[in-house]
C-alpha positions as semicolon CSV with decimal commas, in nm:
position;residue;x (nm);y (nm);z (nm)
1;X;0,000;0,000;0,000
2;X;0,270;0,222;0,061
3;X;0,448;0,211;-0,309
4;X;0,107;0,323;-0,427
5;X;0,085;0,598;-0,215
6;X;0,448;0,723;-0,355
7;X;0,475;0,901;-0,627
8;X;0,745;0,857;-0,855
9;X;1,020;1,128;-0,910
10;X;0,934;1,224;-1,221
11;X;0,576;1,278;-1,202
12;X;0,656;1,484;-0,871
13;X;0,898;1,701;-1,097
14;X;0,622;1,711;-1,394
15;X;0,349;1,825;-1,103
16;X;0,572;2,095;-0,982
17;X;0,719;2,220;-1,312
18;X;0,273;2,307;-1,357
19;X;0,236;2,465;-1,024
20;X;0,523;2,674;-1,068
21;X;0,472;3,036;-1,167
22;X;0,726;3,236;-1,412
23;X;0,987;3,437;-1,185
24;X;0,857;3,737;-1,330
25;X;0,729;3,861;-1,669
26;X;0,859;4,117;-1,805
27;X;0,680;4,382;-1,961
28;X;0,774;4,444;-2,317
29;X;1,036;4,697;-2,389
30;X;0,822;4,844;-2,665
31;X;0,504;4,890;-2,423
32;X;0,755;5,099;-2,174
33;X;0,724;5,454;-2,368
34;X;0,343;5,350;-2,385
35;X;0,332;5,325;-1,996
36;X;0,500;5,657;-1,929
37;X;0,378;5,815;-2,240
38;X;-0,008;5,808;-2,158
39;X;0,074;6,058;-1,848
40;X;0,242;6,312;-2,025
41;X;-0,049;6,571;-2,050
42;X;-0,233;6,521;-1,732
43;X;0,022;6,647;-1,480
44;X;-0,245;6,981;-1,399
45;X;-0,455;6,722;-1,308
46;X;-0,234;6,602;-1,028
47;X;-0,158;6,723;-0,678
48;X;0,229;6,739;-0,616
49;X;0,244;6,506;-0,350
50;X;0,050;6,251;-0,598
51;X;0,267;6,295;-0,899
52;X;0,624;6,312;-0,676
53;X;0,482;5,947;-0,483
54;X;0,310;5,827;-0,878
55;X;0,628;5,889;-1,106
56;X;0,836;5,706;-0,812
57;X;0,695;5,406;-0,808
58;X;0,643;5,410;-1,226
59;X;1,011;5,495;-1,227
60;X;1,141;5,209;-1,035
61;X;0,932;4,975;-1,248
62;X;1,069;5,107;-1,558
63;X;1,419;5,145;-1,439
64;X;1,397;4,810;-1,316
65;X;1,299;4,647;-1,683
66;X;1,576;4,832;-1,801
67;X;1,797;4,669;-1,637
68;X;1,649;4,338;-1,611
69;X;1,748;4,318;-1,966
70;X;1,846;3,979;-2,086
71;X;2,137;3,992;-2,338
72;X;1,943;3,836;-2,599
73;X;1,680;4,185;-2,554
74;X;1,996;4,365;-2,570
75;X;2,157;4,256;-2,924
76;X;1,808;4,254;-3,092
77;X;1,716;4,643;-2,948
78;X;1,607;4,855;-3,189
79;X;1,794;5,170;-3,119
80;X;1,518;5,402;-3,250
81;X;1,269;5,237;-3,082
82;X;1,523;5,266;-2,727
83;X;1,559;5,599;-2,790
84;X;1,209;5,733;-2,778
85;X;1,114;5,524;-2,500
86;X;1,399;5,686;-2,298
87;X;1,293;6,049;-2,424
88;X;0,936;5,954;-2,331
89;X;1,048;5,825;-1,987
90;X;1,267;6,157;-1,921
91;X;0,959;6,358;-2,008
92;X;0,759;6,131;-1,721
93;X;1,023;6,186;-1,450
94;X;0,947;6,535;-1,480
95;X;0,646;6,536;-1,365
96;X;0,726;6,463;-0,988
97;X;1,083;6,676;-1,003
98;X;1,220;6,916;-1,100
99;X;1,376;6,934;-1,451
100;X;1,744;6,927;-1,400
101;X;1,710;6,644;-1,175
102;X;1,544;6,452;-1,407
103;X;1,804;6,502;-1,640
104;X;2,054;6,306;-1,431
């Protein structure tokens, strides 16, 4: 009765490999200038203590993509396409600071 209560090895691996959740997913690097873009004109709509605690926590999500990059992300970038999402995510920061200091 035992040995048919045990299961074997590889269905235990099989059984965990389907409970197991991705580490994380990633958002796509293309989606990024999307994120940050969408709040560009609605900054008069915001109080300063909301945009300064908003663009912080969007920051460190987008800073933290960045440099999650896998190397594989990295030699297929499409400069261009790099380039505007880092213009659009400059333009974001500076809606909770000040303008030089989102120029760092």
């Amino acid at each position: 009765m035992k040995a048919g209560n045990e299961r074997s090895p590889n269905t235990e691996d099989k059984d965990n490999q389907k409970d197991k959740k991705p580490e994380k997913e990633l958002m796509p690097l293309e989606f990024l200038g999307d994120l940050t873009g969408a709040f560009l004109n609605s900054r008069q709509l915001m109080s300063e203590e909301f945009a300064s605690k908003f663009v912080g926590q969007i920051s460190a999500i987008v800073i933290e993509r960045l440099l999650g990059m896998t190397d594989k992300e990295i030699k297929e970038l499409d400069k261009d396409g790099l380039a505007e999402v880092l213009y659009s995510f400059k333009c974001f920061l500076t809606l909770g600071t000040e303008d030089n200091e989102a120029s760092r």
